[in-house]
N, C-alpha and C positions, 0 to 999 in steps of 0.2 A: 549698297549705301553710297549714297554720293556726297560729296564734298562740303556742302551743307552742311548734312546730316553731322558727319564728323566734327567739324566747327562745334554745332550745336553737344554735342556728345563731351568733350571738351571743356566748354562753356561750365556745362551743369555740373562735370564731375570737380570742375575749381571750385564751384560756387559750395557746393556740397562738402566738401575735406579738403580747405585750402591748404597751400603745403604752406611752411615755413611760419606757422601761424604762432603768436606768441610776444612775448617782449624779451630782447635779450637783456642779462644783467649786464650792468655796466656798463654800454654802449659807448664807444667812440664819438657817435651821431646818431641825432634824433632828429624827425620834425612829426608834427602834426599836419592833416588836411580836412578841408570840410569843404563837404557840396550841399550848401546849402538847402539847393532846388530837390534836390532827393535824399538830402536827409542821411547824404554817404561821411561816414565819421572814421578816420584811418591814423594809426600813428607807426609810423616806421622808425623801426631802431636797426642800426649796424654797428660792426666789426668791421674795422678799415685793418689793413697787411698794407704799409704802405700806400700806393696808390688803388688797391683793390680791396672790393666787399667782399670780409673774409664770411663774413655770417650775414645774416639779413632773416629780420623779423617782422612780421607784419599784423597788426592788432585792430580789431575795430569794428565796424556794425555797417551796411551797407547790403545795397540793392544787390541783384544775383552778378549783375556785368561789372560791379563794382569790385568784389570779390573775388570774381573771377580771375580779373585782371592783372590785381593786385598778388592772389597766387603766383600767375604766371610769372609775374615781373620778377617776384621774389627769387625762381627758380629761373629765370633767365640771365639773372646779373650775378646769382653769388658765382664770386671767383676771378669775375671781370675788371677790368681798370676803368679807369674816367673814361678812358676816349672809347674805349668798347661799348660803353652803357651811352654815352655818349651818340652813337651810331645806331645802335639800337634805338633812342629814345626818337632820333628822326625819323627812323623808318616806321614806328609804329604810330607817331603822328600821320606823318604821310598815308598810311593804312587807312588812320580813321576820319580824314579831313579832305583825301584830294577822290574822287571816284575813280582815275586811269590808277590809280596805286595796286602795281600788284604783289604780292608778298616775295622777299626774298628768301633764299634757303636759311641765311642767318637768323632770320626770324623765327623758326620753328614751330613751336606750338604759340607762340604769338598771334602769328596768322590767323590763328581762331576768330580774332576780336575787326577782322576784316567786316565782317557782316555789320559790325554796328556804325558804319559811317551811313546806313542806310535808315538810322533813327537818330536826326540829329540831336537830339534831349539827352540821349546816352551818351555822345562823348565825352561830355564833362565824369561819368561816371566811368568810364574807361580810362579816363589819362589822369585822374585823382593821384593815382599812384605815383605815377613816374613824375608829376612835379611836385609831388612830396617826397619821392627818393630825391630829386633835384635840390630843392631845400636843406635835407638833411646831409647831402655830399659840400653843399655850402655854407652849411651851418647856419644855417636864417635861424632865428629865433621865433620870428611872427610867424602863426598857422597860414599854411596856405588853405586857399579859397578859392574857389570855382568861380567865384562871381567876384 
């Protein structure tokens, strides 16, 4: 199996049984996202510990790489501070934006989502997520939106 393959393997089992799927009660912070172009519809809810995402929920209807993503992110930040998700959020822009991007070890299963800088239509459904984690760490009100 090569590297790909695994990626792809990944991909399908977030899309399939996202983790952290859900709304939490009572949240700290929320926001909404929409991409409009695909029709990807996500609301995120957390649990702040001070400056870290004690819990982290992810709710919503959306394409397979939308989902998938929004999985991963879930299970990549809970636990982390600003400036961790923070670090995080540029690497995995840099993944799906620049072509020499190559994944770091802090990335992890992130790295999955390398393959889609090669469909550029999907980015917007890969990074839904993480500016609407960004939103709700900021507490915006207004939905974010892809467009």
């Amino acid at each position: 199996m090569d590297l790909k393959d695994l990626y792809r393997d990944v991909i399908l089992d977030h899309n399939k049984r996202p983790r952290n799927f859900g709304q939490l009660e009572h949240p700290d912070a929320f926001a909404n996202g929409n991409n409009p172009l695909c029709g990807d519809r996500l609301l995120v809810t957390l649990r702040m510990s001070g400056d870290r995402i004690e819990d982290i929920r992810i709710e919503g209807k959306g394409c397979a790489i939308s989902t998938a993503s929004a999985s991963l992110m879930s299970e990549a930040v809970k636990g982390k501070d600003r400036a961790a998700i923070r670090r995080l959020f540029d690497q995995v822009h840099d993944l799906l934006t620049r072509q020499d991007a190559t994944p770091s070890a802090e990335l992890g299963k992130l790295a999955a989502l390398g393959g889609v800088r090669d469909y550029p239509a999907r980015v917007k459904c890969a990074s839904l997520c993480w500016h609407t984690l960004n939103a709700a760490l900021a507490h915006e009100a207004a939905a974010v939106s892809t467009e």
